[in-house]
C-alpha positions as CSV (number, residue, x, y, z in Angstrom):
1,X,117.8,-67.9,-41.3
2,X,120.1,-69.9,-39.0
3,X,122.7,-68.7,-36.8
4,X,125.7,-70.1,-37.8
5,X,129.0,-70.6,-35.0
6,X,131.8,-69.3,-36.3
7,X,134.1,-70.3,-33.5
8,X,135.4,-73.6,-35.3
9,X,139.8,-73.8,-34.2
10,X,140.0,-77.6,-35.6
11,X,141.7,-77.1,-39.3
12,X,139.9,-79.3,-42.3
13,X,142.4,-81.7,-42.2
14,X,141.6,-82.7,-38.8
15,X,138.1,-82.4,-39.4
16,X,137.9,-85.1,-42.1
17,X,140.5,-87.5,-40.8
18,X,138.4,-87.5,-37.4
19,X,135.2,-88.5,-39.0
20,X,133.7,-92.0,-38.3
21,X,130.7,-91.7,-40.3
22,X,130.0,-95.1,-41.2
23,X,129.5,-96.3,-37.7
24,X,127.4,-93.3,-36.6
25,X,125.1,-93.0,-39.9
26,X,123.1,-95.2,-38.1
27,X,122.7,-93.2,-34.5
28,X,122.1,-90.1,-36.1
29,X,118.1,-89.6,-35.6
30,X,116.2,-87.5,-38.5
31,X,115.7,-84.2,-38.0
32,X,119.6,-83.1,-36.4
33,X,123.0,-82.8,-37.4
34,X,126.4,-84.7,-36.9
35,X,128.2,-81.7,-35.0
36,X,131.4,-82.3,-36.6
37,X,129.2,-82.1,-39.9
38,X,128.0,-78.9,-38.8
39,X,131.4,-77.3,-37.7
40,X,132.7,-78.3,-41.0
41,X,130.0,-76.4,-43.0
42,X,130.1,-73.9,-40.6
43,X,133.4,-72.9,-41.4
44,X,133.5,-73.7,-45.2
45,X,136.0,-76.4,-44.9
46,X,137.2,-76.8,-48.9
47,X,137.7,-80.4,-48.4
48,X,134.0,-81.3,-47.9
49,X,134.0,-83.5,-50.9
50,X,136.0,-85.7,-50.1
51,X,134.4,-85.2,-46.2
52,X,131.5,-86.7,-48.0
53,X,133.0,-89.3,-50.3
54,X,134.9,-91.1,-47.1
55,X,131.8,-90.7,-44.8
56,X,129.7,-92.7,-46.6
57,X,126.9,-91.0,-45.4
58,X,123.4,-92.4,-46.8
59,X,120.9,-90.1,-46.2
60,X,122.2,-86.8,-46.3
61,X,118.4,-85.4,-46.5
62,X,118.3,-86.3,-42.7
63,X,120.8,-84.4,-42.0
64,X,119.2,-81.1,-40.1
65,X,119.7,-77.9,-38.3
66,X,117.5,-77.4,-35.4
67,X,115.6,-74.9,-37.7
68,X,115.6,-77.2,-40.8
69,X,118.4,-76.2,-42.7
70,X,119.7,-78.7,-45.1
71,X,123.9,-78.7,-45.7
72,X,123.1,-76.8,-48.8
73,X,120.8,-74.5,-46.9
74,X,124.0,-73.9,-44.3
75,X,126.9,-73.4,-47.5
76,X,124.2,-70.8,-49.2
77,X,123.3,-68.6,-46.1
78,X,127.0,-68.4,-45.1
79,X,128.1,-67.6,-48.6
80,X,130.6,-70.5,-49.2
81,X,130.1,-70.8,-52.6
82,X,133.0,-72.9,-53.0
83,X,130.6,-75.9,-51.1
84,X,127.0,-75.4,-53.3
85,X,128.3,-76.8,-56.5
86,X,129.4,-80.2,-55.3
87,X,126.7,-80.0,-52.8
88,X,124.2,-79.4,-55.7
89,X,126.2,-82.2,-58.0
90,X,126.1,-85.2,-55.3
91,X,122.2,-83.8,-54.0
92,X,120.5,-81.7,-56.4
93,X,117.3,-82.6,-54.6
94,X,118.4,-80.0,-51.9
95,X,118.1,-76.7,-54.4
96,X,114.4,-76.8,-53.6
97,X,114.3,-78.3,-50.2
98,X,112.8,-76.4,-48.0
99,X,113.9,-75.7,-44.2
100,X,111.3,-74.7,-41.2
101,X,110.5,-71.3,-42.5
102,X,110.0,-72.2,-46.2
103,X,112.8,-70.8,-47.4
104,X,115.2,-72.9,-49.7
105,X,118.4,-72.9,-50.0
106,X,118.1,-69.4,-52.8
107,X,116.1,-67.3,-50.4
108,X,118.9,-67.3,-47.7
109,X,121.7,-66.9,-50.3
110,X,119.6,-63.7,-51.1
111,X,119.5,-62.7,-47.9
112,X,123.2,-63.0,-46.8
113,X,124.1,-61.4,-50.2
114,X,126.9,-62.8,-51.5
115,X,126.5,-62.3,-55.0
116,X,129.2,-65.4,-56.1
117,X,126.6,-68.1,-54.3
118,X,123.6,-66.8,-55.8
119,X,125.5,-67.0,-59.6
120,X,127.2,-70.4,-58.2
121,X,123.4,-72.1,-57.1
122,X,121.6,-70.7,-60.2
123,X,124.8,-71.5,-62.6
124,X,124.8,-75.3,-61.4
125,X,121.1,-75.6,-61.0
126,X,120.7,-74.7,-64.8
127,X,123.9,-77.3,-65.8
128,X,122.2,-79.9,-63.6
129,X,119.1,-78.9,-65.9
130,X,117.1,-78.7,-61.9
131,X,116.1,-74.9,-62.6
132,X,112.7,-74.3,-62.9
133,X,111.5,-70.9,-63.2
134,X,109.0,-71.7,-60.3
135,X,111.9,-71.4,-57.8
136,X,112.3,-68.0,-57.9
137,X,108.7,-67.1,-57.5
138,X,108.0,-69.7,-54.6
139,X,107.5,-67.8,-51.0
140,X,108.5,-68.8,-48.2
141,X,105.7,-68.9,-44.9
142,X,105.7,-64.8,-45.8
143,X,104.8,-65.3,-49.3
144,X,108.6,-64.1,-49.3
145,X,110.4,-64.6,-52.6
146,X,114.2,-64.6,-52.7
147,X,114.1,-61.4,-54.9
148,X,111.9,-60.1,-51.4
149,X,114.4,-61.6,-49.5
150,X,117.4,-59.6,-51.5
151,X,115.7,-56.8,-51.4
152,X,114.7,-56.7,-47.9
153,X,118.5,-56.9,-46.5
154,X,119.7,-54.1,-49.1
155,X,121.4,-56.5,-51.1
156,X,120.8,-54.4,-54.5
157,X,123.5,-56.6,-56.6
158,X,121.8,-59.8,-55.8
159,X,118.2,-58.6,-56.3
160,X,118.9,-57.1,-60.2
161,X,120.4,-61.1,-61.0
162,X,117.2,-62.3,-59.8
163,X,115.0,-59.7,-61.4
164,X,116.9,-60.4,-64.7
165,X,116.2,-64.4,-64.3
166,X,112.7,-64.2,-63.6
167,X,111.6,-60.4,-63.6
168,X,107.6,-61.9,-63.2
169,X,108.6,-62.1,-59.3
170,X,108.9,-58.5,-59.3
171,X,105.3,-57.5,-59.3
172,X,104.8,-60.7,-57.0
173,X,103.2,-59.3,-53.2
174,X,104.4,-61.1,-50.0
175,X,102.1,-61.4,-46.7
176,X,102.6,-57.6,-46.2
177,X,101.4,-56.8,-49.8
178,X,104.5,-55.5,-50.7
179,X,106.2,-56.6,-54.2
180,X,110.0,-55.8,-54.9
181,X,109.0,-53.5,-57.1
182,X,107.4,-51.2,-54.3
183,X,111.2,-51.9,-52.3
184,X,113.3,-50.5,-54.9
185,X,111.3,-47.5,-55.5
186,X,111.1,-46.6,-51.7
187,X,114.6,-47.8,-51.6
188,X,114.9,-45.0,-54.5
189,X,116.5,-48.0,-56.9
190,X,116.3,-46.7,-60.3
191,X,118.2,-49.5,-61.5
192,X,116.1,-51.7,-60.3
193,X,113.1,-49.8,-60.7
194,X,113.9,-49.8,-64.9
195,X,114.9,-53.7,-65.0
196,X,111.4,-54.8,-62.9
197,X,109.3,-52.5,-64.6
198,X,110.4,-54.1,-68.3
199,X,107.9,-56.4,-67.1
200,X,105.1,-54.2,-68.4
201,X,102.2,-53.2,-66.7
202,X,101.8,-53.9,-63.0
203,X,99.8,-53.8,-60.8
204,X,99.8,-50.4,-58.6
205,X,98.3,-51.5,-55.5
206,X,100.4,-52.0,-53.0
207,X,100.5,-51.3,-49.1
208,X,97.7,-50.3,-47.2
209,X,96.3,-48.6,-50.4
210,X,99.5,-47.0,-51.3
211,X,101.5,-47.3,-54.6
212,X,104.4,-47.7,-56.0
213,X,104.6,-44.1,-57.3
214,X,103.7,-43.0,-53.7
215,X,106.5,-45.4,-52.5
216,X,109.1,-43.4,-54.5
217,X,108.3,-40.3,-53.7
218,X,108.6,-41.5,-50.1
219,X,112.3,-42.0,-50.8
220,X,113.0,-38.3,-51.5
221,X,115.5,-38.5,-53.5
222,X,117.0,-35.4,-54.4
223,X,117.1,-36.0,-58.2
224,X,113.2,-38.2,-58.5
225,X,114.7,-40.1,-61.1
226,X,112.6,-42.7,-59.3
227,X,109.5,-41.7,-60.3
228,X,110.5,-40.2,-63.4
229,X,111.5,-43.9,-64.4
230,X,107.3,-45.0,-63.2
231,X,105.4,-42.5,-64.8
232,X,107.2,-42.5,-68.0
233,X,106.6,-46.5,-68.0
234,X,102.9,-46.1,-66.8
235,X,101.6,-42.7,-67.2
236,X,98.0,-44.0,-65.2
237,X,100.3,-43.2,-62.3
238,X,99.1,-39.9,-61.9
239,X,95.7,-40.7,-61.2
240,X,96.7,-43.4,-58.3
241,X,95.3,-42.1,-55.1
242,X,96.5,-43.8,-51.6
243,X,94.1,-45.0,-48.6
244,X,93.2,-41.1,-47.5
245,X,92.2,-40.6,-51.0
246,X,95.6,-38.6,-52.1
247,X,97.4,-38.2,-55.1
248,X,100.9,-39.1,-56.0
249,X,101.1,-34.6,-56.4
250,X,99.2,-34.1,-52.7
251,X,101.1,-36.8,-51.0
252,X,104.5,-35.1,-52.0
253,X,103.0,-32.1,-51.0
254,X,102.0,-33.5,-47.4
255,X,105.4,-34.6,-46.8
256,X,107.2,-31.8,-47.6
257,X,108.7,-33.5,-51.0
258,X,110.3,-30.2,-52.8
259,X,111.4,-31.9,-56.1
260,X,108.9,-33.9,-56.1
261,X,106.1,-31.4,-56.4
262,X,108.5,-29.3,-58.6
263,X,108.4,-32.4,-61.4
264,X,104.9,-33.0,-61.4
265,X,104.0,-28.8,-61.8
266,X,107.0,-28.9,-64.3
267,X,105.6,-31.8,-66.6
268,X,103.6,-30.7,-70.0
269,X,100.3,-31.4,-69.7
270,X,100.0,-32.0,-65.6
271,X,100.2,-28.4,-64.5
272,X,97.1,-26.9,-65.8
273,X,95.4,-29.7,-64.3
274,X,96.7,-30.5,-61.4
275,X,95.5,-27.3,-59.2
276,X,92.1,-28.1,-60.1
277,X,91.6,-31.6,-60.1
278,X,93.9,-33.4,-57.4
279,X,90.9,-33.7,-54.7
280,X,91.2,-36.3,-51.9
281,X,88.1,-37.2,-50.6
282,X,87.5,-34.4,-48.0
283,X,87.8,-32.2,-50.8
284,X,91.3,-31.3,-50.2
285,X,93.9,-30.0,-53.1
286,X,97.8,-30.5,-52.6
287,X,98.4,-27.0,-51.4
288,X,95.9,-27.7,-49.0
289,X,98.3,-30.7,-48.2
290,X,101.3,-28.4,-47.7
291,X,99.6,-25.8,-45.5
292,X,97.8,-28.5,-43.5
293,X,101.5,-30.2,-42.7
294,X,103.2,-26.5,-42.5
295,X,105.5,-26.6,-46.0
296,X,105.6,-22.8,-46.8
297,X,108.1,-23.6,-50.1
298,X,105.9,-26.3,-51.4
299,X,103.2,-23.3,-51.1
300,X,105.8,-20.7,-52.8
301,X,105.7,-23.1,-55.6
302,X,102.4,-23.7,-55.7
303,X,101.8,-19.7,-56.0
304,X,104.2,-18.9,-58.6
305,X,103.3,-21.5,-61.0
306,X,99.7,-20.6,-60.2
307,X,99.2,-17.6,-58.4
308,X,95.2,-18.5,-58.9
309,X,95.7,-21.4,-56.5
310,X,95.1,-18.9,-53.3
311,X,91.5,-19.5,-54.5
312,X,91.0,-22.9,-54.1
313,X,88.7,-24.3,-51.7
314,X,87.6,-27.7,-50.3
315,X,84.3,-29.2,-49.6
316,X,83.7,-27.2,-46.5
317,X,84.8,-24.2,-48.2
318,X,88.0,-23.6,-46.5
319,X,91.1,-21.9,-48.1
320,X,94.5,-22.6,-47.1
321,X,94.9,-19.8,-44.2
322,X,91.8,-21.7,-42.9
323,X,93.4,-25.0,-42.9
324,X,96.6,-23.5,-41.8
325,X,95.4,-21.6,-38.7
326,X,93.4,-24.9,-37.4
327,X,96.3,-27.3,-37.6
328,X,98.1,-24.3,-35.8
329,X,100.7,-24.1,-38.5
330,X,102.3,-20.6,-37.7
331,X,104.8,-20.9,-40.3
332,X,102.3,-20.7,-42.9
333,X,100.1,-18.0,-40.8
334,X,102.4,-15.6,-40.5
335,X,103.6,-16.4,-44.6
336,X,99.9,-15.6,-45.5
337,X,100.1,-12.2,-43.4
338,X,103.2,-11.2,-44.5
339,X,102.0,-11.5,-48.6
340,X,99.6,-8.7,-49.2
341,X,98.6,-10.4,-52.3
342,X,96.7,-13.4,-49.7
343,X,95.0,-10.4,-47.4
344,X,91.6,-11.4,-49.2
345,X,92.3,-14.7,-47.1
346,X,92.3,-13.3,-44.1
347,X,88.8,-12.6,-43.0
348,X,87.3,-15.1,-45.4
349,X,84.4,-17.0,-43.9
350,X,84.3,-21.0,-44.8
351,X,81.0,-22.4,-46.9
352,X,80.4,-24.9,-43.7
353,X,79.5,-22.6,-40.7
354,X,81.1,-19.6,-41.4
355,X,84.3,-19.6,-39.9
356,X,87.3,-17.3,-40.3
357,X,90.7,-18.5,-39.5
358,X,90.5,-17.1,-36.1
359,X,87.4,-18.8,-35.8
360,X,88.7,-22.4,-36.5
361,X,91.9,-21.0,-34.6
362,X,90.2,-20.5,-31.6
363,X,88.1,-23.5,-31.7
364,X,91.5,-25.8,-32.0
365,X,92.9,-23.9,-28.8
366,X,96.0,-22.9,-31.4
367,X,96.7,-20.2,-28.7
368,X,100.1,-19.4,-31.1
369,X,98.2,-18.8,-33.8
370,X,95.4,-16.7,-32.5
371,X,98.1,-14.5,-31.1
372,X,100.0,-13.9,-34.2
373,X,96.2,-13.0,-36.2
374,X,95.2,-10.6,-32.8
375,X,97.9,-8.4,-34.0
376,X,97.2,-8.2,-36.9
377,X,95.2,-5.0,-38.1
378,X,93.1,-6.6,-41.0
379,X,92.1,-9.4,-38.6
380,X,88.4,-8.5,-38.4
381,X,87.7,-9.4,-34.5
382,X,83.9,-9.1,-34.3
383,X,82.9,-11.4,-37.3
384,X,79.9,-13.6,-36.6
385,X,80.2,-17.1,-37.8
386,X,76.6,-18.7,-38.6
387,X,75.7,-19.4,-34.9
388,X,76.2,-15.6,-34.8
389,X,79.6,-16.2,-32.3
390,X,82.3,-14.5,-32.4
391,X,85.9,-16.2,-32.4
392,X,85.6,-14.9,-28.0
393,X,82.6,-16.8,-28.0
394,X,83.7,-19.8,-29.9
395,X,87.2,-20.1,-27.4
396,X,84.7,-19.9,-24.4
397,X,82.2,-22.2,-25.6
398,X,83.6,-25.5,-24.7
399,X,85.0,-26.6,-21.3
400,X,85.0,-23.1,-20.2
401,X,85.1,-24.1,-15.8
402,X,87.8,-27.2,-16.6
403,X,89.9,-25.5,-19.6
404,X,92.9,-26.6,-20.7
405,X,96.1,-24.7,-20.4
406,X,96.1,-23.8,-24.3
407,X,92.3,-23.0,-24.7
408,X,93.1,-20.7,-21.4
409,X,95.7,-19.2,-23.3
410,X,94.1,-18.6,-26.0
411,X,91.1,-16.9,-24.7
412,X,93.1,-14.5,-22.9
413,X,95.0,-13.7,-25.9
414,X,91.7,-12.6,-27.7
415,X,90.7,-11.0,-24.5
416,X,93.9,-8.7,-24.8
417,X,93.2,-8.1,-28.2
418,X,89.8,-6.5,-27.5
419,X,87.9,-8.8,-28.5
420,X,84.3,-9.1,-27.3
421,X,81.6,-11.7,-25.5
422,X,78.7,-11.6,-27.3
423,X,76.9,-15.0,-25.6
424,X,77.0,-15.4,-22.0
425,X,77.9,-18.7,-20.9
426,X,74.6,-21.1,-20.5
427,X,76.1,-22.7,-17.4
428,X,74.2,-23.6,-13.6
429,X,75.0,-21.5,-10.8
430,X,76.1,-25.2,-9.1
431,X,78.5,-25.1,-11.5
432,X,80.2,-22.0,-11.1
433,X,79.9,-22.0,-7.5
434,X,81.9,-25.1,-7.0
435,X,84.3,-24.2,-9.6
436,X,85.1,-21.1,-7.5
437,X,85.2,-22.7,-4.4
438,X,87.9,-24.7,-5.8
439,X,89.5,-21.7,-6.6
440,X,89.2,-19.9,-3.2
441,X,90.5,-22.6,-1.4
442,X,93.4,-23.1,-3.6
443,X,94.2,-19.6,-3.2
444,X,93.4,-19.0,0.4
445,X,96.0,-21.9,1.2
446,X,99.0,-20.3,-0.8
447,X,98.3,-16.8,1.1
448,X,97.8,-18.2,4.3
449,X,101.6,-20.1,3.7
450,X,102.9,-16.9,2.7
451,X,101.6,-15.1,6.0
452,X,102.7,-17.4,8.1
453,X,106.7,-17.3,6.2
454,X,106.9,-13.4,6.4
455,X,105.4,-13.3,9.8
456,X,108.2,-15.8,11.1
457,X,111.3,-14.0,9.1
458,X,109.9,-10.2,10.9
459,X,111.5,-12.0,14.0
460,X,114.5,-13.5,12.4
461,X,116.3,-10.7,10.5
462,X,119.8,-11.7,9.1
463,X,122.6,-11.1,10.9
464,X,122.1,-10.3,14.6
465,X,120.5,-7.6,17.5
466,X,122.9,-5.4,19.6
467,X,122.9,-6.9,22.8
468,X,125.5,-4.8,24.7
469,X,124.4,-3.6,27.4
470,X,126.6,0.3,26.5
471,X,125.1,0.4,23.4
472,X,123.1,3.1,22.3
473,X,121.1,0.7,19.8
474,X,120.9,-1.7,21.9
475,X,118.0,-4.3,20.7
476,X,118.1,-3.0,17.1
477,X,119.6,-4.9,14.3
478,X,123.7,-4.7,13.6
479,X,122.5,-4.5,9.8
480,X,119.9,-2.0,10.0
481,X,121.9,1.1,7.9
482,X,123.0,-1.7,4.8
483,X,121.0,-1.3,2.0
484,X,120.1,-4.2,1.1
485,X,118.4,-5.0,4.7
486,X,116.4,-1.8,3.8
487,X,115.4,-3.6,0.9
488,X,114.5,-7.0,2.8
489,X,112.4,-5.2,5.4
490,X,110.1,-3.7,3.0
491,X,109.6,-6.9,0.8
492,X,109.1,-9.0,3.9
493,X,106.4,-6.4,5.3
494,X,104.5,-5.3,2.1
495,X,104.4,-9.2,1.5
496,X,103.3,-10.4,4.6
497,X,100.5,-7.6,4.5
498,X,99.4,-8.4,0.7
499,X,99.4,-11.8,1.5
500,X,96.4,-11.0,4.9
501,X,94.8,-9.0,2.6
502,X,94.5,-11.7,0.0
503,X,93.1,-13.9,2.6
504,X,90.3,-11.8,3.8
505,X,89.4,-11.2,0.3
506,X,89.1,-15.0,-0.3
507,X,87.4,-15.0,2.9
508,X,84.7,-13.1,1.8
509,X,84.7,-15.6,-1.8
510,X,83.1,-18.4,0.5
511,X,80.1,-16.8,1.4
512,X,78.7,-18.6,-1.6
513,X,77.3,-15.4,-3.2
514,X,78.5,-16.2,-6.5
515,X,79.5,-12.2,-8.0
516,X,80.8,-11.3,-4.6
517,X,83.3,-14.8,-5.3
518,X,84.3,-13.4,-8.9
519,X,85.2,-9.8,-7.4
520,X,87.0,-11.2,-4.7
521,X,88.8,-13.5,-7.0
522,X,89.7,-10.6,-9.6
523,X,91.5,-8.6,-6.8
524,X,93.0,-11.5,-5.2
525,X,95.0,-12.9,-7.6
526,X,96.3,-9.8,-8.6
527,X,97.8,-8.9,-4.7
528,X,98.9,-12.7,-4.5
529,X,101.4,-11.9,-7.5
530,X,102.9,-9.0,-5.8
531,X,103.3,-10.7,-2.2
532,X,105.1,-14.0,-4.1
533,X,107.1,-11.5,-5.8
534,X,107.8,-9.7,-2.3
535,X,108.5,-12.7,-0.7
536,X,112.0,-13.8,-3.3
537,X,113.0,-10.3,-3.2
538,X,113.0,-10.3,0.5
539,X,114.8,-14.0,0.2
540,X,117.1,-12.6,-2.2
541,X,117.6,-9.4,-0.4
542,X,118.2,-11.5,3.0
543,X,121.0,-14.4,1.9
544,X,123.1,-11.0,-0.6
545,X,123.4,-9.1,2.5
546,X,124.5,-12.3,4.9
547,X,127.4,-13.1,2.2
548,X,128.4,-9.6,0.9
549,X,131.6,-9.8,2.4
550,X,132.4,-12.3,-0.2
551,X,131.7,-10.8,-3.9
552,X,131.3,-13.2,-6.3
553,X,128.5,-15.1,-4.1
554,X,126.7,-12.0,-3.6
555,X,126.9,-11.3,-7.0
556,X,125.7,-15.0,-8.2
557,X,122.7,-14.6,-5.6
558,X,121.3,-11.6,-6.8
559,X,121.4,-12.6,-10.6
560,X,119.8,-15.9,-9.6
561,X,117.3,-13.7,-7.8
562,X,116.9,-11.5,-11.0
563,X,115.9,-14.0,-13.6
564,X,113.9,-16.5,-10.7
565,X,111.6,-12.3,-10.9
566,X,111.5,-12.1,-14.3
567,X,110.4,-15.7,-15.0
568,X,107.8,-15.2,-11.9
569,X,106.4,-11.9,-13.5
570,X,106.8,-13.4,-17.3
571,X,104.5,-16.4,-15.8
572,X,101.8,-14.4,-13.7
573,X,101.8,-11.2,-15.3
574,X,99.1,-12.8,-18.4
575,X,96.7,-14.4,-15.4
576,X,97.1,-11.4,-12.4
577,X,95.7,-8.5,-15.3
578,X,92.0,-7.7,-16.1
579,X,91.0,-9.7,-18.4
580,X,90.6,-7.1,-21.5
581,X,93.1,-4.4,-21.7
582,X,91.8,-1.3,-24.2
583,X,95.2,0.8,-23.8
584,X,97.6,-0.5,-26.4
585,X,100.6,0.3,-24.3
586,X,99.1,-2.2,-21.4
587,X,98.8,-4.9,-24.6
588,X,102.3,-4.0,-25.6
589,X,103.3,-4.7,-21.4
590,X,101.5,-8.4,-21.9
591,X,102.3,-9.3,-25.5
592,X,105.7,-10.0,-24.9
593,X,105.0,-12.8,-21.3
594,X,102.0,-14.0,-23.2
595,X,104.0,-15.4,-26.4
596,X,106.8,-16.9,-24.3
597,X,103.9,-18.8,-21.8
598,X,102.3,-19.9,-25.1
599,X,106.0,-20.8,-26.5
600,X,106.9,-22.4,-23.5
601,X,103.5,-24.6,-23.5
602,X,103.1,-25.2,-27.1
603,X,101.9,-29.0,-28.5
604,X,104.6,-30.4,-30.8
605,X,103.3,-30.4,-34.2
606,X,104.0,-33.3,-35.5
């Protein structure tokens, strides 16, 4: 549609009287348009009759916009319906003239939406007996019709007179396979829904495989009067099936469509069905839908109505804590541990390799979930899937020397658990070696930086040495009876010392003996969490005691100081510990640090 200026001052008087059309019909080459012809269109000047009449102008078909538009083209798309009947009286030629797009003068009356120059051009096209039925199923380069058009710019009151003059073009698809019947019901229409679908049957393939009936339930209305409206029209609805193979019932389910799902269970003769026959083609039922998306109510539905649904399976044999637990859906996990009616779900093994939850947990790297099913009793943690691995084995199995942060996370949450290693790891001793040696000299560089810091800050305590000459301390530091220098002295020290023992230990690492590396590792890392740990209490320690004269900054440094601990101990606590803890209280010390580093690093779901 054309831009139209808007910025016209001249009144329509002026316009008209200014005009010399007869002496420059002639200049005028085809294809453009007199600019004082345009203004006056532009801004709906009421005289253009008689602009026209005194113009003489000869060819009024020549006259163009730069994108094709035809005067009547201009009056329609800026609503002027005042202009389109004696427009239409002097040229009716123009109601199906076309400009560069394809669109007549119909399809951009639609798409401004005034309603008055739709009634005006369809009104004076039927007295002019012009009308043919063919110009409202016409499409424009898109295959758009002006009921597409309408219904494409919202413009609800405009689309329902077309659909009433000519409700064939409702079923009509544009370039994007998409008829006006599949707008109104993801619009969520019902007005328009009921006048197109008096057309009788239609055809239900729409976008990309999808339907009509799975258009409305995209809508979500509140109230699905929507699809009410389609399957009591055309109850073959309800075994549509989009292009992953789901069902109008799963579909709602997968989106998290409450009152959708609700009407379907609710409707006589659908609910006994539905839970047993609504397969896509993996196999999957809609409450597999809802769990595999994370909609607990859609599954509190599903249970009530049938309570037998907890049983269902899909072609690998997988239930919906299965499902749940590999998409990493911890709403739904912790639902299923929380029902003791579902605890025959929890250690169920799958028909396609014999996977429990926390196998297919594990597997994912849903660290979350595999530390929400650890602490749970019933979890079974030594079940064998068919390849005889346990869910350690199967979190160890892939990528074990370049893991990612969340497979990491979740082995050591099964490793805190207790659970056991019953496959060693089929990897060369090339392999390991240079993935510790990576390791060591990582390490090693970090505790040589932290030696070299404490050493240095031995010989610059805060505040200053006696240096009077009278003074029985002379040499020792003015600070040395405050507290908090107390403090900084034995951070400083026990770091610096922690920190050469670390190195010594990483020392002995590169001597490319591979067990001696992994010992010397396990004790490292360990010290090197206490000397960082040192090191910002001795910092903190250090600035608190230069500024304690004044309160409130001593007091902001050491809560600073506080939480910068915590965090530090939260974050190194889970990787500095053996890696299986037996004692409960030691899983109870961990539990808490591990959740929030698996909260903190967590994959949005989408």
């Amino acid at each position: 549609m054309v831009d139209m200026e808007m910025n016209a001052t001249t009144s329509g008087e002026d316009t008209i009287i200014g005009i010399n059309m007869v002496a420059q019909a002639d200049e005028i080459p085809s294809g453009t348009m007199d600019p004082q012809l345009y203004r006056a269109l532009t801004i709906g000047d009421p005289n253009y009759g008689l602009l026209l009449v005194q113009s003489n102008i000869s060819s009024i078909q020549q006259q163009l916009s730069p994108q094709g538009n035809t005067v009547l083209h201009l009056a329609a798309s800026l609503g002027h319906h005042h202009l389109v009947e004696p427009i239409l009286v002097d040229y009716p030629e123009l109601f199906r003239a076309t400009n560069s797009t394809g669109d007549i003068p119909l399809h951009l009356a639609a798409a401004s939406g005034n309603l008055s120059t739709v009634n005006s051009l369809l009104r004076q096209a039927k007295q002019l007996r012009i009308f043919r039925p063919e110009a409202l199923v016409d499409g424009n380069s898109e295959k758009n019709t002006a009921l597409h058009a309408a219904m494409k710019y919202h413009h609800y009151d405009s689309a329902m007179v077309l659909v009433k003059e000519s409700p064939q073009a409702s079923t009509l698809p544009n370039g994007k396979k998409m008829s006006p019947l599949f707008m109104a019901a993801e619009a969520g229409q019902l007005e328009l829904v009921k006048a197109m679908m008096q057309n009788g049957s239609v055809d239900i393939q729409t976008v990309e495989g999808e339907s009509v009936v799975h258009a409305a339930i995209k809508a979500r209305n509140l109230v699905p009067d929507v699809l009410k409206a389609l399957l009591e029209r055309q109850s073959t609805y309800f075994c549509v099936y989009d292009e992953k193979g789901r069902s109008p019932l799963s579909y709602a389910s997968s989106i998290g469509y409450i009152e959708g799902v609700c009407y379907f269970l609710g409707r006589s003769g659908y609910e006994a069905a539905t839970y047993r026959r609504d397969r896509d083609e993996d196999g999957s039922f809609p409450i597999h839908w809802a769990s595999k998306r994370g909609h607990v109510n859609i599954i509190q539905e599903f249970l009530k109505l049938r309570p037998d649904s907890k049983e269902l399976l899909d072609y690998n044999g997988q239930n919906i804590l299965h499902v749940a637990a590999m998409n990493g859906r911890v709403d739904v996990v912790s639902y299923v541990l929380k029902k003791p009616e579902l605890a025959v779900l929890i250690n169920q093994i799958d028909m396609e390799k014999g996977n429990t939850p926390l196998h297919l947990a594990s597997k994912g790297e849903q660290a979350r979930v595999v530390h929400i099913l650890t602490w749970d009793k019933r979890v079974n943690l030594e079940i064998r899937n068919d390849k005889g691995l346990t869910a350690l084995d199967v979190a160890a199995k892939h990528g074990y020397w370049t893991p990612t942060f969340q497979k990491r996370l979740t082995w050591l949450a099964l490793r805190y658990a207790g659970a056991t290693q019953t496959h060693q790891r089929n990897t060369s001793e090339v392999g390991e070696n240079f993935y510790y040696s990576e390791r060591v000299n990582t390490l090693l560089l970090v505790a040589t930086l932290i030696a070299t810091v404490t050493f240095a800050a031995g010989f610059t305590m805060p505040g200053r040495y006696n240096s009077s000459d009278d003074h029985p301390y002379k040499g020792m530091a003015t600070l040395v009876k405050k507290r908090m220098f107390h403090i900084f002295v034995l951070s400083n020290t026990i770091a610096m010392y922690t920190s050469i023992i670390v190195a010594i230990l990483l020392i002995w690492a590169m001597l490319h003996d591979l067990h001696l590396s992994l010992c010397s590792i396990k004790l490292a890392i360990p010290l090197l969490g206490i000397s960082l740990s040192m090191v910002s209490l001795a910092f903190m320690a250090a600035i608190s005691l230069v500024v304690s004269d004044v309160t409130w900054l001593a007091t902001v440094v050491l809560i600073i100081g506080s939480v910068s601990l915590l965090c530090l101990w939260i974050v190194f606590l889970p990787l500095s510990f053996p890696n299986s803890l037996t004692h409960r209280v030691s899983r109870y010390i961990l539990r808490y640090p591990l959740h929030l580093l698996i909260l903190a690093t967590e994959k949005k779901k989408k």
